[in-house]
N, C-alpha and C positions, 0 to 999 in steps of 0.2 A: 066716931062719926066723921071727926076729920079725917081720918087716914084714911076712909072707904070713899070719900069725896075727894083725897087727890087720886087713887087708884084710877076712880072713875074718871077725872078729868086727864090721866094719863091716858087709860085707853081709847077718850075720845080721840086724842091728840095722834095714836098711833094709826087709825082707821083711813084717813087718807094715804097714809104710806103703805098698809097692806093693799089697799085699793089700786095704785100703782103699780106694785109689785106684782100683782094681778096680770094685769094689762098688759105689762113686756112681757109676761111670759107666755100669756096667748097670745099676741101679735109676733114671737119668735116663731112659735109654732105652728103659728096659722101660714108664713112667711114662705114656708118649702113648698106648697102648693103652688105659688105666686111663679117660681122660677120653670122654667120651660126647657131652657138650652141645655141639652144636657154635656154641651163642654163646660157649662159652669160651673165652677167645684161647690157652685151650692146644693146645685142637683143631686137628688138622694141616689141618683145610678151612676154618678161620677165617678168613682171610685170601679165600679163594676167596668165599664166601658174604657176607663186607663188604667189600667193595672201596671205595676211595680214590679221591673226586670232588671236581675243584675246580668251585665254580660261582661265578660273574658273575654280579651285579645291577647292570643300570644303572637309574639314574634319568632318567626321562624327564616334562618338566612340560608339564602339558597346557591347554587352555582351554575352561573348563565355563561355557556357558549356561544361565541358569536362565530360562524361562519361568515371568509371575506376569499369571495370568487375576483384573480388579478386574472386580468386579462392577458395571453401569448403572443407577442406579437412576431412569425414565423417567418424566416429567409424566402425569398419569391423568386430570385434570378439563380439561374445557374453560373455556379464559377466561370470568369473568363480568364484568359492569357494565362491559356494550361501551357509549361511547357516542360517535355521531357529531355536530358542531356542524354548529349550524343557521340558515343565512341569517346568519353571521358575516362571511362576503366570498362575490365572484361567481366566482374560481375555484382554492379551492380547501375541502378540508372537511378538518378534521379529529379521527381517531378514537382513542379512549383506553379501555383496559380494564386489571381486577385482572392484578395480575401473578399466574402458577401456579408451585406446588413443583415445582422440579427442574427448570424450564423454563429452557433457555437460548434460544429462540428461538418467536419466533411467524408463521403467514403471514395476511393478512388475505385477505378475501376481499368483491366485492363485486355487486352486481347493482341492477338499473333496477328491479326489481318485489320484493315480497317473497316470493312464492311462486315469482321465476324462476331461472335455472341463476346460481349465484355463481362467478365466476373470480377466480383471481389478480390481485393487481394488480403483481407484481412478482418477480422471480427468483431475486435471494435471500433469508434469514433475516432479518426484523428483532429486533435486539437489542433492544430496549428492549417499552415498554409504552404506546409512542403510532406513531402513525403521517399524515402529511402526505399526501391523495390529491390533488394537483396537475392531475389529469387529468378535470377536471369544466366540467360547463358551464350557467352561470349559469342558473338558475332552474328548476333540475331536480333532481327526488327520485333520490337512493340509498341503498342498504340495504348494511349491512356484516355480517361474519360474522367471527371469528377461531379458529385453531388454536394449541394450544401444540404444540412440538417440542423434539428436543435431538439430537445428535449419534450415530447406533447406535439410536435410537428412531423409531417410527411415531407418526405424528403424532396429539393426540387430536382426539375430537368437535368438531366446530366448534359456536361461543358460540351462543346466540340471537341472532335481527340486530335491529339498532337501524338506525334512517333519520334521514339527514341528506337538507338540501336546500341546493343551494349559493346563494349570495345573490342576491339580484336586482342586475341586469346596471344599470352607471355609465354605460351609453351614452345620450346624451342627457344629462347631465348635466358640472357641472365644479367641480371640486375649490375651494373656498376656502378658501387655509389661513389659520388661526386668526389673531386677532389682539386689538388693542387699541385701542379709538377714542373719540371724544369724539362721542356719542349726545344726540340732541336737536338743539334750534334754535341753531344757534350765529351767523344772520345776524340775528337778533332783529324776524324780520317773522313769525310763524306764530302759534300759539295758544297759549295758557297751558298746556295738557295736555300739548307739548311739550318743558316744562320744569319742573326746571332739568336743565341738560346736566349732565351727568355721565361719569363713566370707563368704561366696559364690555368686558372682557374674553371674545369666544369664543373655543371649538377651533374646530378646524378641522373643516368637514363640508361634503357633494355637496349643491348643491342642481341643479332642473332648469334648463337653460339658456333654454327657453322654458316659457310658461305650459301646462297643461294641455290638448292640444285636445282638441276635440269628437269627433274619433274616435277615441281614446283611450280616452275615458272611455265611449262607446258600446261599447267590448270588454268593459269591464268590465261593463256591462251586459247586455251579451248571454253572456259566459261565467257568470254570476255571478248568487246570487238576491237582487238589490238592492234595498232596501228604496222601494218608488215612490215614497214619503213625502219622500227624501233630493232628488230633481231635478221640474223641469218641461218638459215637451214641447213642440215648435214653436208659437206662438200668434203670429199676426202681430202683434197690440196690445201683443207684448212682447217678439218680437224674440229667443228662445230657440233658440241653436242644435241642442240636442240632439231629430232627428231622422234616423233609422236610411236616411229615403228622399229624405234631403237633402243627397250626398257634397258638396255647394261648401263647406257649411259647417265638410268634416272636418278640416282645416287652420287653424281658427279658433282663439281659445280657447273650452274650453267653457264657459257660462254657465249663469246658472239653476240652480243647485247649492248647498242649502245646506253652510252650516260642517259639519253630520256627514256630508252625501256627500261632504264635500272630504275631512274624516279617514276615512273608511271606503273613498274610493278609494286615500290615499295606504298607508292598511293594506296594503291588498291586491298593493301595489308592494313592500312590504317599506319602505318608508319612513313619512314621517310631514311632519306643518304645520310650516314654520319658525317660529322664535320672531318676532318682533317684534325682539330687538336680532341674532337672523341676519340679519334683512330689510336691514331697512337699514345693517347694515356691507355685504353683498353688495351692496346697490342702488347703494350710493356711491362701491364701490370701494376697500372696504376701511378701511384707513386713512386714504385722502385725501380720506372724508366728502364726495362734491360734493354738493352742493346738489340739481342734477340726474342722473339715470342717465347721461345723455352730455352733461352741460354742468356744467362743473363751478363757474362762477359766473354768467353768460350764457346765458341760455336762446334754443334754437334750436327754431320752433316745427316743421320740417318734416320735424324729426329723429323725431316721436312720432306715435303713431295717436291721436290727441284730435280731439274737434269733429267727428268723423263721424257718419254716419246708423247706422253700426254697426260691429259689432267689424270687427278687421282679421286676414287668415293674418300668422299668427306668422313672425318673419324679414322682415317685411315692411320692418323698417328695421332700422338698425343694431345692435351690442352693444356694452354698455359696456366698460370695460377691464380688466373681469374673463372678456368673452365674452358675458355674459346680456343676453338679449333681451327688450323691453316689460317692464323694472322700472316707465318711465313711461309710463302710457298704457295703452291698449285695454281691459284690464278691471284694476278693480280684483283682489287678491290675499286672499285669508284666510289671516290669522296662526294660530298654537298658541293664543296668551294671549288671554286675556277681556281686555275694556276694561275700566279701571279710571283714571280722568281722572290721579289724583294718583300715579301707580305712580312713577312718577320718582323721589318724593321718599324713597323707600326704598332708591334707589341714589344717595342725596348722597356719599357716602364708598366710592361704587364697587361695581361688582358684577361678577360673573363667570359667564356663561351667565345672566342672569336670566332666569323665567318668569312670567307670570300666570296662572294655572291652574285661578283662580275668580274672581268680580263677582258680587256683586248686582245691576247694571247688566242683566244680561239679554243682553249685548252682546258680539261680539267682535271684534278687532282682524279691519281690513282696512288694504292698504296699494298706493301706485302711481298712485293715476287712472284713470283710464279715458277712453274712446273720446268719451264724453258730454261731459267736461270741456273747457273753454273757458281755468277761473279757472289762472292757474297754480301757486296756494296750492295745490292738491288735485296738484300733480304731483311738488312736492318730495319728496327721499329722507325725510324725517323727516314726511309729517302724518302723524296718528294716526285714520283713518277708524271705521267702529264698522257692525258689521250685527247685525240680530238672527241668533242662532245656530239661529234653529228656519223664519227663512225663505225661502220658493222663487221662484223666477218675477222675481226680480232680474238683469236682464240684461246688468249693466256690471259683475260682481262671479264673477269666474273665480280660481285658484289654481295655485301649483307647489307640488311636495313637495321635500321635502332626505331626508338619508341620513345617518346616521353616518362 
């Protein structure tokens, strides 16, 4: 009876806590009705309306190109201070102008007239600020023109043209190169104005192979407005080659020409008078000074045009051994230098290219002999002959020109 009596008073004891336990568990359940929002994860559709997403990022590395546009910035002016060299050599010319901003290249351009059509001389770019026309022909006028350019640019205005002329042509002539010889009488037979010998040193320069002929020197007068004053015309009492209706003589040398038509034709070649110490280092051969053009101690008389009734065609005999023809004989030669008896003495201690280039004398050097000559004092490489420089109608007294 007591064990059914604590039974009993335990289970009163329990009826309040099942009572409780009760109550939370309908007031949990009753609770979800209560909530509303359905962002609250109480919400019974919470779950439904956020759903659970795995996501994947992959990395992926990629390769960017950048494009970078530089700005050209192109030559605007045309090249100035074009200029073409003139009668420097016979074949070629060449041209030089300001350099332009921006410019990496220029074309030239050129033409035969000034007013006529200018082409290219070439196909590609010249880089610089000169240019070499190699493609010319001796003693003829051209005119040049230049463009600047650059790379992505059109090319500008072309320069103003400038004229060049290429040099007058070597033909007929022959190179002596320079030297060093002992000038004057060194056999101690000639004249006092001879000496004293002395050292003289030339360059080197072209002289003509043969004298001047007479039809030669007729073009220049017939292309040209020659001064009358400078020559004389056929006159039998004088033995004058120069006439226009007398071809046998045009193969001679010309004669009857003074010293300024000898300089005013050798102008007109683009050349000029040898000196006096060109003369005769060419006459003798240079350095080995002969005595005579082709005899270098021994004189041969039938080797020269002397003692004739008149001049002789040029090649008529031999050349010396430099090539040049009648250094002695047929007509005497006009030098550059004025006579001047004691010039010598100014070159005791040597000289180098010496000139005469004035006298009181009145006089200019002539040199060679001539056709008239018998003596053989007037045929050696070293006399020192003398004409007046203002007279004409001298008929044993012809010249060659030299060249640079």
């Amino acid at each position: 009876m007591q064990k059914l009596s604590k039974i009993i008073k335990a289970s009163i004891l329990l009826i309040p806590l099942i009572i409780l336990s009760l109550y939370t568990i309908t007031s949990c359940t009753d609770d979800k009705y209560e909530v509303t929002n359905p962002n609250d994860p109480r919400h019974p559709d919470y779950a439904k309306n956020h759903p659970t997403t795995t996501s994947t990022t992959t990395s992926t590395t990629t390769s960017t190109t950048t494009s970078i546009t530089t700005l050209i910035v192109c030559p605007t002016s045309a090249p100035t201070n074009v200029v073409a060299s003139d009668k420097t050599y016979s074949n070629k010319i060449t041209i030089t102008w300001d350099m332009v901003a921006n410019a990496t290249g220029y074309i030239v351009y050129r033409s035969t007239s000034a007013s006529g059509t200018y082409t290219t001389l070439f196909e590609t770019i010249i880089t610089s600020n000169t240019y070499v026309d190699t493609t010319v022909t001796a003693e003829t006028n051209y005119y040049y023109k230049v463009s600047a350019t650059k790379t992505g640019c059109t090319e500008t205005a072309k320069s103003d043209a400038d004229a060049g002329i290429a040099g007058f042509s070597t033909t007929g002539m022959v190179l002596i190169t320079g030297g060093t010889f002992t000038m004057g009488d060194t056999w101690g037979d000639g004249y006092s104005d001879e000496l004293p010998t002395h050292t003289v040193t030339v360059s080197s320069f072209y002289i003509d192979e043969t004298e001047v002929t007479t039809g030669a020197f007729e073009a220049y007068i017939n292309s040209e407005s020659t001064n009358t004053a400078y020559y004389d015309t056929e006159d039998s009492m004088r033995d004058c080659n120069i006439n226009t209706n007398n071809s046998a003589k045009d193969n001679h040398p010309v004669n009857c020409v003074s010293w300024e038509g000898a300089k005013a034709y050798c102008s007109w070649k683009g050349k000029r008078l040898p000196t006096e110490a060109e003369w005769e280092y060419a006459a003798g051969g240079g350095s080995a000074h002969w005595k005579w053009s082709l005899d270098e101690t021994t004189f041969t008389s039938n080797k020269y045009c002397i003692n004739k009734s008149s001049t002789c065609a040029v090649k008529s005999y031999g050349a010396n051994n430099l090539g040049l023809y009648d250094m002695s004989g047929n007509v005497w030669e006009w030098s550059m230098d004025w006579y001047q008896p004691d010039f010598y003495n100014n070159c005791s201690s040597g000289c180098t290219n010496p000139k005469c280039l004035f006298s009181t004398s009145g006089f200019c050097m002539i040199r060679g002999g001539s056709w008239r000559d018998c003596s053989l004092v007037s045929l050696r490489t070293v006399v020192r002959g003398r004409g007046n420089h203002k007279l004409n109608g001298v008929n044993d007294i012809g010249f060659r020109c030299v060249m640079e």
